[in-house]
matplotlib code that plots the C-alpha trace (Angstrom):
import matplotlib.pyplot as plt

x = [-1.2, -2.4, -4.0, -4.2, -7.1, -7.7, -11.4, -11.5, -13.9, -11.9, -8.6, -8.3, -6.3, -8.3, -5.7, -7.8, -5.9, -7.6, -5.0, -6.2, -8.9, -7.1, -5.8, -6.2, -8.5, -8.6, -11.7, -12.5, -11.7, -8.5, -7.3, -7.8, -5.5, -3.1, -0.6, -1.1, 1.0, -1.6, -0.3, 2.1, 3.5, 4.1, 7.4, 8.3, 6.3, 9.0, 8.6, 5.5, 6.0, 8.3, 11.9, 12.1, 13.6, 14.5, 15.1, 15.5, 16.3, 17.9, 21.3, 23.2, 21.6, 22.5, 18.9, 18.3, 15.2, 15.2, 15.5, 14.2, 11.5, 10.5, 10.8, 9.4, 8.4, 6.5, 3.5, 2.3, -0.9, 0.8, -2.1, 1.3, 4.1, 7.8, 9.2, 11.6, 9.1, 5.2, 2.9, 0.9, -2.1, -4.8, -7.8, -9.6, -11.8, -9.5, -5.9, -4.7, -0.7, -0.2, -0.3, 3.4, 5.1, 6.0, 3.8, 4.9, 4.0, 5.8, 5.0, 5.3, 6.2, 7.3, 4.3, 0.8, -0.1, -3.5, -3.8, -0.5, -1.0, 0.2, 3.3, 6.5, 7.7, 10.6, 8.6, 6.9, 10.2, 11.8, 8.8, 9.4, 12.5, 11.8, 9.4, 12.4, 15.0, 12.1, 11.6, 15.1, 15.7, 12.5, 13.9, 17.6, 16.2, 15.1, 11.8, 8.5, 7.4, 5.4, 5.8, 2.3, 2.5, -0.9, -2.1, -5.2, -6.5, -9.8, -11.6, -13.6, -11.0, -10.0, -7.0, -7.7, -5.2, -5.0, -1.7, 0.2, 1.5, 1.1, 1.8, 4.2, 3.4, 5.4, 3.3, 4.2, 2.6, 1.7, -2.0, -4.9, -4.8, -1.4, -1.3, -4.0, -2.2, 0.7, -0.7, -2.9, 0.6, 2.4, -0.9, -0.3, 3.6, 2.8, 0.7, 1.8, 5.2, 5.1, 4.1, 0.7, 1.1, 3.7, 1.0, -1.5, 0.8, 1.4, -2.1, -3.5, -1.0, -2.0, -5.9, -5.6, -9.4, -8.4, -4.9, -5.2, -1.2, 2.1, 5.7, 8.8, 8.9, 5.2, 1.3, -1.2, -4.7, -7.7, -8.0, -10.5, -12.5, -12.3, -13.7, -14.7, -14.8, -12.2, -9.8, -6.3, -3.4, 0.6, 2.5, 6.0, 6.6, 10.0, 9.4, 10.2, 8.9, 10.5, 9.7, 12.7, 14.4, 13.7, 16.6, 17.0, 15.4, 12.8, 11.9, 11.8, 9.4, 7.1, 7.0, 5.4, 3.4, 1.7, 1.7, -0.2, -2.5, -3.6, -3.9, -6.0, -8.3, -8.7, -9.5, -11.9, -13.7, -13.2, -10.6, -12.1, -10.9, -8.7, -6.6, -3.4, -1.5, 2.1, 1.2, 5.1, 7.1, 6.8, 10.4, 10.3, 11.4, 13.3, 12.8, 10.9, 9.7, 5.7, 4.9, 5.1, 4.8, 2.2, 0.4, -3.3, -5.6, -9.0, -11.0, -13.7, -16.3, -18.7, -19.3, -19.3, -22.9, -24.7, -24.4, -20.4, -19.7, -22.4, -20.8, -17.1, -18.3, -18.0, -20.9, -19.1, -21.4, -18.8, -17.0, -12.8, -13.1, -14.7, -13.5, -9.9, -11.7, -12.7, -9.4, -7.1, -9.5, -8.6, -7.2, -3.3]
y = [-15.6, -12.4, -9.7, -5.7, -4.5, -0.8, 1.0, 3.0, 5.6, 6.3, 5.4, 3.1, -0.3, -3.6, -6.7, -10.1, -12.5, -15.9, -17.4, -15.4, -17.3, -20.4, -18.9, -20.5, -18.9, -18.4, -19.6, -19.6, -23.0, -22.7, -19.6, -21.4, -23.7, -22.3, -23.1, -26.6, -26.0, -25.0, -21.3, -20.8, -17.4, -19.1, -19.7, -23.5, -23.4, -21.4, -24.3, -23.3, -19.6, -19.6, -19.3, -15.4, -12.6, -10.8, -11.8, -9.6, -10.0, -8.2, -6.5, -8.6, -12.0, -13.7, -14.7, -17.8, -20.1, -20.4, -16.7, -14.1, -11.7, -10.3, -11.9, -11.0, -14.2, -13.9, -13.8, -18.0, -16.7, -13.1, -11.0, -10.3, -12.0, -10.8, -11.3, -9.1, -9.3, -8.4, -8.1, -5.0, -5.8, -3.5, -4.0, -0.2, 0.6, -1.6, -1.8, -5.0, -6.7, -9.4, -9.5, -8.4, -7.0, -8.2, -9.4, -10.2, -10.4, -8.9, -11.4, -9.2, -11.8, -15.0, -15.1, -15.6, -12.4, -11.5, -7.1, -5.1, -2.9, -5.4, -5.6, -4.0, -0.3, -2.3, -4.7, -2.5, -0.1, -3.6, -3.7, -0.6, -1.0, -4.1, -1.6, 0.5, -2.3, -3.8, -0.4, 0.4, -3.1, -2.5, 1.2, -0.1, -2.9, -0.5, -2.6, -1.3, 2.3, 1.7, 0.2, 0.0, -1.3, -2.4, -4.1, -5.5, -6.5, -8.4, -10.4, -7.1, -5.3, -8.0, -10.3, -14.0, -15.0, -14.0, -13.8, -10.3, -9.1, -6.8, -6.8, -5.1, -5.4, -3.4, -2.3, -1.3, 1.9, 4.5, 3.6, 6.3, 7.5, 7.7, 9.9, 11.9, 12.7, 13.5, 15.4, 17.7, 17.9, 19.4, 22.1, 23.0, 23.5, 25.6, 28.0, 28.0, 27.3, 24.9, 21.5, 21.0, 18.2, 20.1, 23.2, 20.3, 19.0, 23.0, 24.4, 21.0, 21.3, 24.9, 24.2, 21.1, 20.5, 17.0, 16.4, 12.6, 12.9, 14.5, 14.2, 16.4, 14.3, 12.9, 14.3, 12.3, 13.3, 12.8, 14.5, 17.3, 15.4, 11.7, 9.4, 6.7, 7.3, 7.3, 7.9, 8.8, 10.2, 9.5, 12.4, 13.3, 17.0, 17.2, 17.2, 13.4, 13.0, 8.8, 7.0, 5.2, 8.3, 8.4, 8.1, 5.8, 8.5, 8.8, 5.0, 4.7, 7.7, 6.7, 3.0, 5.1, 7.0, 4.6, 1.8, 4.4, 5.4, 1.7, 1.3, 4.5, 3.1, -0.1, 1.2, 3.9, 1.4, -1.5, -3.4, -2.5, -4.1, -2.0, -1.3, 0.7, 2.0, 3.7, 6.7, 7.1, 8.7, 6.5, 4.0, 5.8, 9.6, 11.3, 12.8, 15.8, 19.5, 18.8, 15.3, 14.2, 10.2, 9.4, 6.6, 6.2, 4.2, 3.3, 1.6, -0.7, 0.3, 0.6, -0.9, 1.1, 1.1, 2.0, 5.7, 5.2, 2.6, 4.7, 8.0, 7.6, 9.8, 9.0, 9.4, 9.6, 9.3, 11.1, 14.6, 14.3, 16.5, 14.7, 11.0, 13.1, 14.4, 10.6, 9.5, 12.1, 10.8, 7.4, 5.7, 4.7]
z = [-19.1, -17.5, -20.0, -19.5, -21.7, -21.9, -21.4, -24.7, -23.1, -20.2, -20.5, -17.9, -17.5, -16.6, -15.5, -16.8, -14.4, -14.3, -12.2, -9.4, -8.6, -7.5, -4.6, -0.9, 1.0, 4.9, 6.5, 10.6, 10.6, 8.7, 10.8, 14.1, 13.3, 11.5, 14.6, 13.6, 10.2, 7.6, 7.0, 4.3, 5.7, 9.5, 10.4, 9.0, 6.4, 3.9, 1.9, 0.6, -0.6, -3.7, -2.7, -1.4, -3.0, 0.1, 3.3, 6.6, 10.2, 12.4, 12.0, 14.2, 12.5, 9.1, 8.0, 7.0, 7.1, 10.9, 12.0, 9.7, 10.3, 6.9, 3.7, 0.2, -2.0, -5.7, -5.8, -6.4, -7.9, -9.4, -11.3, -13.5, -15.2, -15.2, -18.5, -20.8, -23.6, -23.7, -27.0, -27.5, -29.8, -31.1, -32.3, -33.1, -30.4, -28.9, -27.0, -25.2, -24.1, -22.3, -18.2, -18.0, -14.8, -11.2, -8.5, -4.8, -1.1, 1.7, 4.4, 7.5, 10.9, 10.9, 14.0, 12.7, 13.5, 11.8, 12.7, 11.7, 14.8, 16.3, 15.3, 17.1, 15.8, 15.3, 13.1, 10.8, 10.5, 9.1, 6.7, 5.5, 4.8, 2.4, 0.9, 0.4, -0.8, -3.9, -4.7, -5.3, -7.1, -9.6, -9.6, -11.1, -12.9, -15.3, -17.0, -15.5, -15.1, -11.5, -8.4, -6.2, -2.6, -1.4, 1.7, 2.4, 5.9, 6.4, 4.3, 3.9, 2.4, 0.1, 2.1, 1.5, 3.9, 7.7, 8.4, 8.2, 4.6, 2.1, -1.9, -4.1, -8.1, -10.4, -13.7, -17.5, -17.2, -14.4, -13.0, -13.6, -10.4, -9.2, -12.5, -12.0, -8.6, -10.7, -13.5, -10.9, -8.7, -11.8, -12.8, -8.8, -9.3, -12.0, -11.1, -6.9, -7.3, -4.5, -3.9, -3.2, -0.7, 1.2, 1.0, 2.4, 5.0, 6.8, 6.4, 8.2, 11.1, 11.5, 11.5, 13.5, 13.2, 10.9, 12.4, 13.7, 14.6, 14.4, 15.2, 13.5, 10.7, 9.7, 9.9, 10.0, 9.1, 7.7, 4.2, 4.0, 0.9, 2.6, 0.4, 3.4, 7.4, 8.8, 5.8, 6.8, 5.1, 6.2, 5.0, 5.3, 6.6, 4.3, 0.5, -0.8, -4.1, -3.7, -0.5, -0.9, -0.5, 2.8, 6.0, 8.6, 10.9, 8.3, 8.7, 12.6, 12.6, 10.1, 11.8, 14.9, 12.8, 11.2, 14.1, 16.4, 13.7, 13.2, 17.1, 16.9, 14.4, 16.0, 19.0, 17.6, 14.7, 16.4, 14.5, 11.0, 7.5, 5.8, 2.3, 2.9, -0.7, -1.0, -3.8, -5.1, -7.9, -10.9, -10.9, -14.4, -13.4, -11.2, -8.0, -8.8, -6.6, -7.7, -6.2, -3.0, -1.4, 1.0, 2.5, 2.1, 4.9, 4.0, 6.7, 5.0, 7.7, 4.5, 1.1, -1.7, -3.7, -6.8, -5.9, -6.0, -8.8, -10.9, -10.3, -9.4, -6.2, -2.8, -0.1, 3.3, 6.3, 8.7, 8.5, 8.2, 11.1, 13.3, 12.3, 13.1, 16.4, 17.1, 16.3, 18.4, 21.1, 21.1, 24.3, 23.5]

ax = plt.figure().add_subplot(projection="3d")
ax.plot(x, y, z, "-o")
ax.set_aspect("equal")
plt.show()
């Protein structure tokens, strides 16, 4: 069973997940022939996920096993159990419960396609939208506090397996830094009367200098403190405290948004390992005028070393201005 234990000195939750460590793991000679029926995520292979939660294809199809283009399976090595009951314990300097929550993947094609930008608008708007449908079912079902969706591309950045997907795990309690966002979001409300991400969001698009993209609905830039090069921020020009809030018009846009921005990066850092994380409202409140959703991109073009873990601050070896400049440059 999977274990959160809490840092006494910092307040921060560790997940002990044994379990983890059994999972398959892509190697060159795996990935090469995956075509040959040794992916679980290929089409044909259903029979190795767990049965799937959701299942989408287009609107015209009934998916089944034969023609669907995302589905969402749980997780068969989840860092977290879903169950109705979990035991606190504590033990003074000491706080522990067991590993309770949700864990699943979001298994993006049924094509073994290994780099999202690769993917159709149409195919990542229908991966957003299975974003949007879990979110609203751990939203109603009314047991866990957080919902984080994660991806991971490259072994670099943490994916064990190739083929295209991302992870959804839904937590007892908000993470420290989703709620640090929210806490500083609330201090800016206060005193500004405004939303500091919507403040963010209009004085980018009027300096321009770290704008990456733009269209009515999204900005994309890189963040004027960017922790790594090449950092990149997805935000929505509207104020949308719940992604899943968002319209059908909201979807498409952000599907271009974020597919160019990947082809941009790729084409700019050469394909680089990435980790991608939806920052939302917690499933636990309501939509709210002092925090704001948005997607974070952090290319792994760097590993982080003693002066980082030692400090909790990040040395970044190219300006947000001109990783945007770089960026804005790329060839389309």
């Amino acid at each position: 069973m999977p274990e959160f234990r809490k840092d006494p000195l910092v307040e921060r939750w560790v997940i002990i997940a044994s379990e983890r460590a059994k999972r398959p793991r892509d190697t060159p000679e795996r990935d090469s022939n995956a075509a040959l029926g040794g992916c679980p995520f290929c089409v044909g292979n259903e029979r190795m996920t767990p049965p799937p939660v959701l299942v989408l294809a287009d609107d015209n199809v009934q998916p089944d096993e034969a023609n669907w283009l995302v589905r969402v399976v749980p997780n068969k090595y989840p860092a977290l159990i879903d169950q109705a009951v979990w035991d606190a314990r504590t033990g003074a300097p000491y706080s522990s419960m067991e590993g309770a929550g949700a864990h699943e993947v979001v298994i993006e094609s049924p094509r073994h396609v290994i780099n999202m930008a690769a993917l159709s608008v149409t195919e990542i708007e229908l991966v957003l939208h299975a974003y949007r449908r879990r979110l609203l079912f751990w939203r109603g079902a009314g047991r866990w506090r957080y919902a984080l969706i994660y991806k991971n591309q490259g072994v670099e950045a943490g994916a064990t397996l190739a083929h295209g997907h991302s992870q959804i795990t839904a937590l007892p309690m908000v993470p420290k830094e989703a709620l640090e966002e929210i806490e500083a979001g609330k201090k800016y409300f206060a005193s500004a009367g405004r939303c500091a991400y919507c403040d963010m969001a209009l004085r980018e698009s009027e300096i321009g200098a770290r704008v990456v993209a733009e269209n009515d609905r999204f900005i994309v830039f890189c963040p004027f403190a960017s922790r790594v090069a090449g950092e990149t921020w997805v935000v929505p020009k509207r104020h949308l405290s719940c992604f899943e809030s968002g319209s059908k018009e909201d979807f498409l846009a952000l599907a271009r948004s974020l597919r160019e921005t990947l082809i941009r990066l790729n084409r700019r850092f050469y394909e680089p390992p990435f980790n991608y994380f939806l920052h939302n409202n917690p499933l636990s409140e309501p939509a709210n005028d002092y925090y704001h959703w948005h997607l974070e991109i952090l290319p792994r073009r760097q590993q982080f070393a003693g002066f980082e873990l030692g400090s909790g601050c990040y040395m970044n070896p190219l300006a947000p201005e001109e990783a945007a400049r770089l960026l804005r440059d790329a060839v389309l």
